[in-house]
C-alpha positions in Angstrom: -9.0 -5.5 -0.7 -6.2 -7.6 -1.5 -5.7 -9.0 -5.2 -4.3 -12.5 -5.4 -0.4 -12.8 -6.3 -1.1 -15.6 -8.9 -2.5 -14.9 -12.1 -5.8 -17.2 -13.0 -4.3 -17.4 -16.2 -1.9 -17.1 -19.2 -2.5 -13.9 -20.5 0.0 -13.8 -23.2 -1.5 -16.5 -26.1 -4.7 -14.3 -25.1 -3.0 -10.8 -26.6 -1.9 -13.0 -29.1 -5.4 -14.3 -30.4 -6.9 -10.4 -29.5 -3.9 -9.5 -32.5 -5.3 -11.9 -34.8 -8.6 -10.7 -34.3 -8.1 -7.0 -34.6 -5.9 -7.8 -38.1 -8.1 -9.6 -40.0 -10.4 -7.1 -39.2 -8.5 -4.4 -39.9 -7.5 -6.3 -43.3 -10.8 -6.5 -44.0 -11.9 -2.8 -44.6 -12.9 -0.9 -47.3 -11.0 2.7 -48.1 -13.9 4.3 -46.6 -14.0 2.3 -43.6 -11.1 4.0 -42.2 -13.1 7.7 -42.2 -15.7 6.4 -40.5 -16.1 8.3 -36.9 -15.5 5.7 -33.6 -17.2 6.3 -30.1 -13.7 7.9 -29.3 -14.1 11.6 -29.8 -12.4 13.2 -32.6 -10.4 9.5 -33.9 -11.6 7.9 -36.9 -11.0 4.2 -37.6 -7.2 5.3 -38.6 -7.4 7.1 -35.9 -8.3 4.8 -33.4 -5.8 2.1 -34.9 -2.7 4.4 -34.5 -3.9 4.9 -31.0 -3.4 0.8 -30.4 -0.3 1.2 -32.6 0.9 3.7 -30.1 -0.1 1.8 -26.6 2.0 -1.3 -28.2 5.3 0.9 -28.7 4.7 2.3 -25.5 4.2 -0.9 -23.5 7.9 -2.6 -25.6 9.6 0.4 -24.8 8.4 0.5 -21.1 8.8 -3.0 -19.7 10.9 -4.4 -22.6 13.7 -1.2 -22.6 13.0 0.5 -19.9 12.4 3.6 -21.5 9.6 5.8 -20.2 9.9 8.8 -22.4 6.5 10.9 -21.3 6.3 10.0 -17.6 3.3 12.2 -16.1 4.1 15.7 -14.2 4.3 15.0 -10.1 1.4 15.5 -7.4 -1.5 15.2 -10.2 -4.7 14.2 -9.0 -7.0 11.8 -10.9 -8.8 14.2 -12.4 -5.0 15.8 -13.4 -3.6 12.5 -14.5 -6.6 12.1 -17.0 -6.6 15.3 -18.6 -2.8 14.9 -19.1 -3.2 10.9 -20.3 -6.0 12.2 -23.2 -3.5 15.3 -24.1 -0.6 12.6 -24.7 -2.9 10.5 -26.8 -4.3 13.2 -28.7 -0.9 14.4 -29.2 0.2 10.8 -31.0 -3.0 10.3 -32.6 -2.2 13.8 -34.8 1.3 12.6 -34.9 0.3 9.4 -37.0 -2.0 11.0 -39.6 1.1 10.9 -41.9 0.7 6.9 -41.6 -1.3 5.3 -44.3 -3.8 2.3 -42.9 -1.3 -0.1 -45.1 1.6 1.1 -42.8 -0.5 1.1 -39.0 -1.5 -2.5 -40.0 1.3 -3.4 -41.2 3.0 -1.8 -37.7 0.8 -3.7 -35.8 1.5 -7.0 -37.2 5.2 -5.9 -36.3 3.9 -5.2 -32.8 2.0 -7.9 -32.1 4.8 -10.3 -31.1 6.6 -7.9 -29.4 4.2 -7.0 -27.0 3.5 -10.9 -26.6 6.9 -11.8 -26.1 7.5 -9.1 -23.4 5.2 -9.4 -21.4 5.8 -13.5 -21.4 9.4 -12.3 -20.4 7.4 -10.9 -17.0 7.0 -12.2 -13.7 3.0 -12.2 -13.4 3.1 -12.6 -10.1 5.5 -9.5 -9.2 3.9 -6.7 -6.7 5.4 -3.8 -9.1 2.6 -3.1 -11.3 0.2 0.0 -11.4 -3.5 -0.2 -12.3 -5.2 2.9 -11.3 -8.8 2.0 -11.8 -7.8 -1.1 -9.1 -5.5 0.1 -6.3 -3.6 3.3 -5.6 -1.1 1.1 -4.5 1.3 -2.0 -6.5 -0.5 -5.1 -7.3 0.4 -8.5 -9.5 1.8 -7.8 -12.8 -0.8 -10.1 -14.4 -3.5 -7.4 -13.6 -1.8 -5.1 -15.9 -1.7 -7.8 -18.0 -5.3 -7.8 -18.1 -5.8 -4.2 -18.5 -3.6 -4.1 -22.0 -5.4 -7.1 -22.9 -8.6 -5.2 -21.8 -7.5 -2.3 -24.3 -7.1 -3.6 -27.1 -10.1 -5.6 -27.2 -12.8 -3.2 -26.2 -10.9 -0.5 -28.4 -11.9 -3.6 -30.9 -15.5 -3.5 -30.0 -15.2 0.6 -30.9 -14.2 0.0 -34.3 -17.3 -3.0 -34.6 -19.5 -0.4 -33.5 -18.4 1.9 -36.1 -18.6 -0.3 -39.0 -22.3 -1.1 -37.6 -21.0 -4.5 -36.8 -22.3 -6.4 -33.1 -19.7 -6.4 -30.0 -17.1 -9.8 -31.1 -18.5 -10.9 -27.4 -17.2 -14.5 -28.1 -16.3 -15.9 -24.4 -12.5 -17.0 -25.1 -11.6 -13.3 -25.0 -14.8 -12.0 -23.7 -14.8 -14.0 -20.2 -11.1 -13.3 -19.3 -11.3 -9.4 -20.2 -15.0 -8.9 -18.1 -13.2 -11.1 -15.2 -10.5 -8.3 -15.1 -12.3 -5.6 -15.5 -14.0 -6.8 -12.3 -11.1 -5.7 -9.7 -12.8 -2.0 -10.2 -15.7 -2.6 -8.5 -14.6 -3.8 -4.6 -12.1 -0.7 -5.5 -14.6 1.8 -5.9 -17.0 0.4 -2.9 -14.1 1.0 -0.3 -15.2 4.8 -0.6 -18.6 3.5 0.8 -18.0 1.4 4.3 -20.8 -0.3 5.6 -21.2 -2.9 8.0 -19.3 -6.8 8.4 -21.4 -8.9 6.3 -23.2 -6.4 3.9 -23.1 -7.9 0.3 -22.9 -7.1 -3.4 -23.8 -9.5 -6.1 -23.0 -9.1 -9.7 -24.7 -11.2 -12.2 -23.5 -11.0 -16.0 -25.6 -13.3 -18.5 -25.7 -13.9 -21.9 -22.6 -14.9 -23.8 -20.6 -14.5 -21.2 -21.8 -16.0 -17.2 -20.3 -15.1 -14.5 -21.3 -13.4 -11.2 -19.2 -12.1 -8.4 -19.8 -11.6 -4.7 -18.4 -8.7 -2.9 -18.4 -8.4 1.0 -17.5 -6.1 3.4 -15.5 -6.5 6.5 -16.7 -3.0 7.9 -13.9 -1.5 6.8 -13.2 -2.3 2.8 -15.0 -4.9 0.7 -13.3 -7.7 -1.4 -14.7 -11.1 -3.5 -15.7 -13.7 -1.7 -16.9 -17.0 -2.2 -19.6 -17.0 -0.1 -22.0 -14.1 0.8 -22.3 -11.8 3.9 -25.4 -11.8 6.5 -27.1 -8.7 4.4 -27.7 -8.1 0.7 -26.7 -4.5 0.6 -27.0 -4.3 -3.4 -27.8 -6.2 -6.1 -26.6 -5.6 -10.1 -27.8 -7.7 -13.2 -26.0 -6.6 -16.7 -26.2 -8.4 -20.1 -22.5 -9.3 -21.4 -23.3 -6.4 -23.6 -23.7 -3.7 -20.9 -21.4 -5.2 -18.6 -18.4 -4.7 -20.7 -19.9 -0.9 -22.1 -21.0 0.2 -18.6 -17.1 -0.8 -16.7 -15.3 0.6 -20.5 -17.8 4.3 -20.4 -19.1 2.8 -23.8 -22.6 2.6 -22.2 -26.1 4.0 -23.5 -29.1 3.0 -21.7 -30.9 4.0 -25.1 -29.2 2.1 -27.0 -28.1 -1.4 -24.7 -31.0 -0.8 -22.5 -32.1 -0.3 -19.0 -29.5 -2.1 -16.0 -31.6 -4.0 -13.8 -29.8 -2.9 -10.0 -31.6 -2.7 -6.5 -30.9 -2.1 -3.3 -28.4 0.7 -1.0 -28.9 3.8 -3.0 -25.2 4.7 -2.1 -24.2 0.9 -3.3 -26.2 1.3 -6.6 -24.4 4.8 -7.2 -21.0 3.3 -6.8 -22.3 0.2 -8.8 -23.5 2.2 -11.8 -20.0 5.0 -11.8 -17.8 2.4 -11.5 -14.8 2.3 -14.4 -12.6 0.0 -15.1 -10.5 2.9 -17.5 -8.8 5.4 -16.8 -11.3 8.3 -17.2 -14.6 10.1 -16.4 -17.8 8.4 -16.1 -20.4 9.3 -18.5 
């Protein structure tokens, strides 16, 4: 697979707009809101907000400085670097309960800019950035783009859910965040090689349309704009499961039953893939 040097968009007024979103939600709450319990174990609202807090500081302080103050012990494994990555957040998330919701929003209005700012100040196009859910190997800056963009905005939908609120699925964010989230999925099929020609096809409807054809060569599988010979798997998702199932936010109880046919294998991979770093559920 190989994932295009030029970004299909801008993603720095998007960050910006996802900002103004989160704030005027977070401005919003009531006292009580911020106790309320999110889909991320053991983080309440405050919680979950000082997490954000802490992935903006860390993003300035890494591309903008330089500075890469927790870099993760050598020769660890996936299932390594997660358990490590959800120690380090845990660790920041008890670090911040001293901060007050006045001062984490008022932090993150702070923030906002600054993450904007620098990562305008990149070259989107630059083979230096790492996306493990994508690649083990460099790809396009703008990729990482998407994947902080991607944060923040389905770490959004978390606090909706918790307030009882629906998914903010509106397609200005919505679209550009599911089309990113998309580079797991021929990543994840290259474990599973089947014949030149054989095909996947995403659909996503609702909100949000868009469908995606993946073909193999025999050897790995990328997008294409056409199909292969052979249907090898076919998967149908709502805008609501799509972005739950690729973020591990997905319930079949609750968001109901994923329409998917075809290679048993395919479907496997299809149904496990992640666009996070972490363990499907």
């Amino acid at each position: 697979m190989t994932i295009p040097p030029d970004p299909p968009r801008q993603y720095p007024p998007l960050l910006e707009l996802e900002r103004e979103r989160l704030l005027e939600l977070l401005r919003g709450l009531a006292a009580s809101d911020w106790q309320r319990p999110t889909p991320c174990p053991g983080w309440n609202v405050l919680g979950l907000a000082s997490h954000l807090l802490g992935d903006d500081l860390s993003l300035v302080a890494g591309l903008r400085d330089q500075h890469r103050g927790t870099p993760p012990p050598p020769g660890l494994d996936e299932e390594g670097f997660i358990r490590w990555l959800d120690e380090l957040q845990v660790e920041w998330v008890q670090a911040t309960r001293r901060l007050s919701p006045r001062v984490v929003v008022d932090l993150l209005e702070w923030a906002g800019p600054q993450i904007v700012s620098t990562v305008k100040a990149q070259d989107a196009s630059a083979v230096l950035a790492n996306v493990s859910w994508a690649s083990t190997t460099p790809v396009p800056a703008w990729l990482d783009q998407v994947r902080e963009l991607s944060e923040r905005w389905i770490h959004r939908q978390q606090i909706l859910q918790s307030l009882g609120r629906p998914s903010d699925l509106r397609p200005d964010l919505a679209e550009p965040v599911m089309d990113g989230l998309r580079w797991a999925y021929p990543f994840r099929l290259d474990a599973h090689r089947r014949g030149s020609g054989a095909t996947v096809d995403i659909t996503i409807f609702g909100e949000v349309n868009l469908r995606w054809t993946i073909v193999s060569d025999g050897v790995s599988w990328a997008f294409q704009v056409a199909p292969g010979d052979s249907l090898a798997a076919e998967l149908r998702l709502t805008s609501e499961q799509a972005w739950r199932l690729l973020s591990n936010n997905f319930d079949s109880g609750d968001h109901g039953e994923i329409r998917v046919s075809g290679d048993p294998g395919i479907v496997a991979a299809l149904l496990q893939t992640r666009a996070i770093i972490g363990t499907p559920k």
